[in-house]
C-alpha positions in Angstrom: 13.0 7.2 34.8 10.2 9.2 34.6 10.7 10.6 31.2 11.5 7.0 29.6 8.4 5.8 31.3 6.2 8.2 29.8 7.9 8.1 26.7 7.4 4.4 26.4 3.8 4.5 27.4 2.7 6.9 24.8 4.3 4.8 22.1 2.3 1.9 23.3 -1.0 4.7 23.1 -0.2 5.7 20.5 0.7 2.7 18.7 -3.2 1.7 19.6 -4.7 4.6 18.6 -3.4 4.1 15.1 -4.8 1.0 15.0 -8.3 2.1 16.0 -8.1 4.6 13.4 -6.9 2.6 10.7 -7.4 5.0 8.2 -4.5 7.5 9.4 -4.0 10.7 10.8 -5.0 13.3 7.7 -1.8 15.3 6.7 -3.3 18.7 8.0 -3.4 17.6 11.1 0.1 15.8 11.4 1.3 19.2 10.1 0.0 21.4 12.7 1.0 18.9 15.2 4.4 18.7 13.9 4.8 22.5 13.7 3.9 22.9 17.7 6.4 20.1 18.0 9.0 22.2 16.1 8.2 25.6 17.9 8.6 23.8 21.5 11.8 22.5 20.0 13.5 25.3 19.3 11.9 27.0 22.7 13.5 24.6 24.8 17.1 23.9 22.5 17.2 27.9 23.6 16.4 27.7 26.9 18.8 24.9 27.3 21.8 26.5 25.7 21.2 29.7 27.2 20.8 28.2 30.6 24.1 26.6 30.6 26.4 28.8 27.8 27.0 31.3 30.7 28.0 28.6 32.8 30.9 27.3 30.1 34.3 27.5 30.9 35.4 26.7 28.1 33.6 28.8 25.7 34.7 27.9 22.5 34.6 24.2 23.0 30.7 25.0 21.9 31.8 25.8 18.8 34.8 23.5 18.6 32.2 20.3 18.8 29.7 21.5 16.7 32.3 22.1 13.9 33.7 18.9 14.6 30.6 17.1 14.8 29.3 18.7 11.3 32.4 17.7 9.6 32.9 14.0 11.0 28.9 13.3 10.9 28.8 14.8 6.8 31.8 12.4 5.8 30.0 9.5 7.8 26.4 10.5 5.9 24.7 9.5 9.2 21.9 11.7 7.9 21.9 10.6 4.5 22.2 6.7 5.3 19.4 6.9 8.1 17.4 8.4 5.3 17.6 5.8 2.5 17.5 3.2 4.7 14.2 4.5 5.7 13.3 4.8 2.3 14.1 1.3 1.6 12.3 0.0 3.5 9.1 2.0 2.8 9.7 1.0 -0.7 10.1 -2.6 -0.2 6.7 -2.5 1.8 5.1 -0.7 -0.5 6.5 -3.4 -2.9 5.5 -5.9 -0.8 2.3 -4.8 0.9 0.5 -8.3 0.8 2.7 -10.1 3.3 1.9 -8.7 6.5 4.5 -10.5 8.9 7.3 -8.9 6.4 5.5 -5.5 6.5 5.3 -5.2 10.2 8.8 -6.3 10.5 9.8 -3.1 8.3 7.2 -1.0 10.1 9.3 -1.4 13.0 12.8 -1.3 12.1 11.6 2.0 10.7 9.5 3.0 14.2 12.3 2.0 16.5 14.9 3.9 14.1 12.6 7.0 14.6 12.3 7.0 18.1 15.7 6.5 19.2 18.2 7.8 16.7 17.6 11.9 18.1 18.8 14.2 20.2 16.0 13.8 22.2 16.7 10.2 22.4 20.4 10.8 23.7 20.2 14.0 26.1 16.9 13.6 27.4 17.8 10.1 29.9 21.4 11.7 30.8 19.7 14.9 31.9 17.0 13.2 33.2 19.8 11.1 35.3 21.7 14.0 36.3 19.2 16.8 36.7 16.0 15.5 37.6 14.6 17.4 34.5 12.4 15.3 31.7 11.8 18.5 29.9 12.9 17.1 26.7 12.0 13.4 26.9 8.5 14.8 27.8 8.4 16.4 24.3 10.1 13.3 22.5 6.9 11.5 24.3 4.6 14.2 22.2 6.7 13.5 19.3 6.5 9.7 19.8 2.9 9.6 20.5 2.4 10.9 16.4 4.6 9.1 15.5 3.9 5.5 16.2 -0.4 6.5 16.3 0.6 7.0 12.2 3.3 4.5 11.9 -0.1 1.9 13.7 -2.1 3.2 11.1 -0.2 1.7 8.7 1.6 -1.5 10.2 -0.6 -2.1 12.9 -0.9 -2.8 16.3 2.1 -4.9 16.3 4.0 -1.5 16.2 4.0 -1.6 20.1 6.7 -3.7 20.1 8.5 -0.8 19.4 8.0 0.8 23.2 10.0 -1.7 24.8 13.2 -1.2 22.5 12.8 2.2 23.1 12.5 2.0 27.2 16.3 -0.1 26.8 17.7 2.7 24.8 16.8 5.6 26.7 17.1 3.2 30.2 20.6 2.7 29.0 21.8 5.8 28.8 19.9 7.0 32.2 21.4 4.1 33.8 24.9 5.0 32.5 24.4 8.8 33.4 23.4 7.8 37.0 25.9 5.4 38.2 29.3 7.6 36.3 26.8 10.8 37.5 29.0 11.6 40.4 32.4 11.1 38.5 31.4 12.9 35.9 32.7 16.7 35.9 29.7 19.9 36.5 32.1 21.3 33.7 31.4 18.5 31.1 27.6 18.2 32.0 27.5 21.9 31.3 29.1 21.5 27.7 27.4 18.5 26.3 23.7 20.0 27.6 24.9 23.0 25.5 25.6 21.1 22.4 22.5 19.2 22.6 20.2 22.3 23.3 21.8 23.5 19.9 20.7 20.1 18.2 17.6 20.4 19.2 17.5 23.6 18.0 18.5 21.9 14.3 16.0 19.3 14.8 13.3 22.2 15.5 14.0 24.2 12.0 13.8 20.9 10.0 10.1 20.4 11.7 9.1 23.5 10.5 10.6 23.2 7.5 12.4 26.1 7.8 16.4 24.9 7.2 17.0 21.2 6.6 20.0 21.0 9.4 20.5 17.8 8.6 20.3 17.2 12.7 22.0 13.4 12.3 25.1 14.3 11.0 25.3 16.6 14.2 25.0 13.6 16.6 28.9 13.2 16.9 29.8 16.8 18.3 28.1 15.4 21.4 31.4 12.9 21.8 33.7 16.3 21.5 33.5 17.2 24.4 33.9 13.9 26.4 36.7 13.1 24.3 38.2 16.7 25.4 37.6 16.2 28.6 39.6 12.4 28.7 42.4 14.3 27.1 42.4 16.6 29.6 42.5 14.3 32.4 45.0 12.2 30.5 47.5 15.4 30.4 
């Protein structure tokens, strides 16, 4: 729990930062920090799927989930949706800016939507769980800490009530990676670490602006390859 712990704690920094600031981060600098975000993104999706690709055997289910994934996650917008709801509720703040209970309430459906709709999010507690490595919750943690320090610009320093939501989210999936950890097939482990070094890959381009992957209608070709696996064990 390592990861989850530090990537709750640096919300909650972060979150008061922000509100010491109160004037906000200035764009240059959330731009180069974003950029070094997106570099060690794609720096460790690589790593991850080059690590464990070799280690496939089934090689093609890679590409199977990812297809899959694309195709399922474009007709459910999951990208799109996430996006306009954010934008909705940036506009009705900005609409509404004067009542501050309402505005904090939007500042942290936003935050919490952030921090735990991500690859990073998903994969980092069940590798944490399964292979002792917090590699990538470590960098959500960097992500998170710029995240919520601007978000607590704006909304305040109520904006740490986001950093317990997020320790239940990733807990959960940590906790449901270690107790099914030892039923749960090398074989599978292998495949969904690949997809998810690939998303994280996606997730790195968009940071540096380089290919809008659209990263969130990805999300679903990480439930290929347990679904294969059940049909497998079912025939």
């Amino acid at each position: 729990m390592l990861g989850t712990i530090t990537n709750t704690i640096t919300i909650l920094v972060g979150s008061v930062v922000g509100a010491v600031l109160k004037r906000g981060i200035k764009p240059q600098y959330q731009g180069a920090l974003f950029t070094a975000m997106g570099l060690a993104s794609l720096a460790l999706g690589f790593n991850a799927v080059a690590r464990t690709m070799p280690k496939s055997d089934y090689p093609v289910l890679f590409v199977v989930s990812l297809a899959v994934g694309a195709l399922f996650g474009t007709v459910l917008d999951v990208d799109g949706r996430f996006k306009r709801l954010v934008a909705r509720l940036e506009k009705a703040d900005n609409a509404g800016a004067d009542a501050s209970s309402s505005s904090l309430a939007k500042g942290l459906t936003t935050g919490i939507l952030l921090y735990c709709i991500g690859t990073f999010s998903i994969v980092g507690p069940m590798l944490s769980a399964l292979e002792g490595d917090n590699t990538f919750l470590f960098t959500n943690a960097t992500l998170d800490l710029i995240t919520s320090a601007v978000l607590a610009a704006t909304y305040g320093i109520g904006m740490a009530w986001a950093a317990p939501v997020l320790f239940c989210w990733q807990g959960s999936f940590y906790m449901i990676a270690k107790f099914f950890g030892p039923v749960i097939p090398d074989a599978l482990v292998n495949e969904i670490i690949t997809v998810g070094g690939t998303l994280i890959v996606a997730s790195g381009l968009s940071l540096l602006n380089i290919k809008d992957c659209r990263s969130l209608n990805l999300l679903p070709a990480l439930l290929v390859p347990v679904l294969f696996f059940l049909l497998k064990g079912l025939f």
